[in-house]
N, C-alpha and C positions, 0 to 999 in steps of 0.2 A: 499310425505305425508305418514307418519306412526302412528297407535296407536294401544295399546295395552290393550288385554283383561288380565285381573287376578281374579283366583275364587276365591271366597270368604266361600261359602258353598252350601251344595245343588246346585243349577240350577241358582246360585247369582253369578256376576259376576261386576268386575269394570273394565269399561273404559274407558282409557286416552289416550286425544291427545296428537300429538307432543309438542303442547302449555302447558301442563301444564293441562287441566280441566278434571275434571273425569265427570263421569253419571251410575251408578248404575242399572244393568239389571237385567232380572229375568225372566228365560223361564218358571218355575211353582212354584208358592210358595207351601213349606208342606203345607199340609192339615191341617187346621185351624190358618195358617200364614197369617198376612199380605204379602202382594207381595211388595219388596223393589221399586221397578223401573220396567221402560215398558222390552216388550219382544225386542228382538235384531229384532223381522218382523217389532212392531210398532215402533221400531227408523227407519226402511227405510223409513216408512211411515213419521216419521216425518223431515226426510230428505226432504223429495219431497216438504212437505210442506213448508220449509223452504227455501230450493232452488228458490221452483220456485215464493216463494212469495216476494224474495228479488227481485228477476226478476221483476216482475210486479210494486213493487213502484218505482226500477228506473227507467224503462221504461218509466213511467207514467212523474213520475217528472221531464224526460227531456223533456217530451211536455207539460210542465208546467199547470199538471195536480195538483191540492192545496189540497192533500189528507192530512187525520187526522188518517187513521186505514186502516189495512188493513188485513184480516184474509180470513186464506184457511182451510177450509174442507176436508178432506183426506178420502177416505170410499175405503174400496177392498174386493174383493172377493178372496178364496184364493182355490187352489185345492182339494180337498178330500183325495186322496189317496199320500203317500209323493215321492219327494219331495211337500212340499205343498205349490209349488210358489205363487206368487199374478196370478191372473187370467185376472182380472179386476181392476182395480184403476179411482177413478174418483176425483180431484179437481176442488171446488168448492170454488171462491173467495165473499168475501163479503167486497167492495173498498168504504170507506167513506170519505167524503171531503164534499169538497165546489165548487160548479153546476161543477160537474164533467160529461165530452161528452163521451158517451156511445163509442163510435167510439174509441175512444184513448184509454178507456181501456178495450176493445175487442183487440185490437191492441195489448196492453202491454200481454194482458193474451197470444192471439195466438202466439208472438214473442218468450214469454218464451217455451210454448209446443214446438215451433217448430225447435226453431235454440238456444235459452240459458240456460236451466232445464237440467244441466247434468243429474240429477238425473232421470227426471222425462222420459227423452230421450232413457238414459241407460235404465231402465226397461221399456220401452213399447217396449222393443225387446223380452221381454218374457210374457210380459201383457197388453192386451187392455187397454191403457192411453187417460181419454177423462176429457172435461175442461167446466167450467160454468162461469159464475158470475153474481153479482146483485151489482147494485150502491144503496150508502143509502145517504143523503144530513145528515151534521151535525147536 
């Protein structure tokens, strides 16, 4: 796996996968700029979200769990003084379907935190990683 960052200007930056797709960051936009794109911390964050949120619908769907939606929550605390790691991270799923069993996906979310969320796994080696959910019916 390789991908590369290129600046652009100021604290703007583009990056592209190996595939081909870009995404647009931006550690501070000038003073009275729009900010192009999130900071390079909140695409970890939205890594985790991502990761661990593909984790959980397939998890779910191989116990033939009949989900419609499936959205993670991403919230961290980060250190004060730098480096200014994540401290804290907490996902919070929100799994909708159809009479979906609490048990299966408590199941799908613990499986991801524990053994499939590279991401989420990789960092809770430098941050308290902790996990929620709520079921909603279509």
């Amino acid at each position: 796996m390789q991908v590369t960052s290129k600046w652009l200007d100021g604290m703007c930056f583009v990056g592209t996968t190996e595939g081909g797709h870009s995404v647009v960051m931006e550690g501070a936009a000038a003073e009275g700029a729009a900010k192009r794109g999130p900071s390079p911390m909140e695409m970890l964050l939205l890594g985790v979200a991502g990761c661990s949120s593909i984790d959980v619908v397939m998890i779910a769907e191989k116990q033939r769990q009949d989900i419609a939606d499936c959205q993670a929550t991403v919230t961290a605390k980060r250190a004060d003084k730098a480096p200014r790691v994540f401290t804290e991270i907490h996902i919070h799923f929100k799994v909708i379907g159809r009479n979906l069993q609490e048990n299966a996906i408590a199941r799908a979310v613990q499986m991801s935190a524990e053994k499939y969320c590279s991401a989420s796994i990789m960092l809770g080696k430098a941050a308290k990683v902790s996990h929620s959910f709520e079921i909603a019916e279509v």
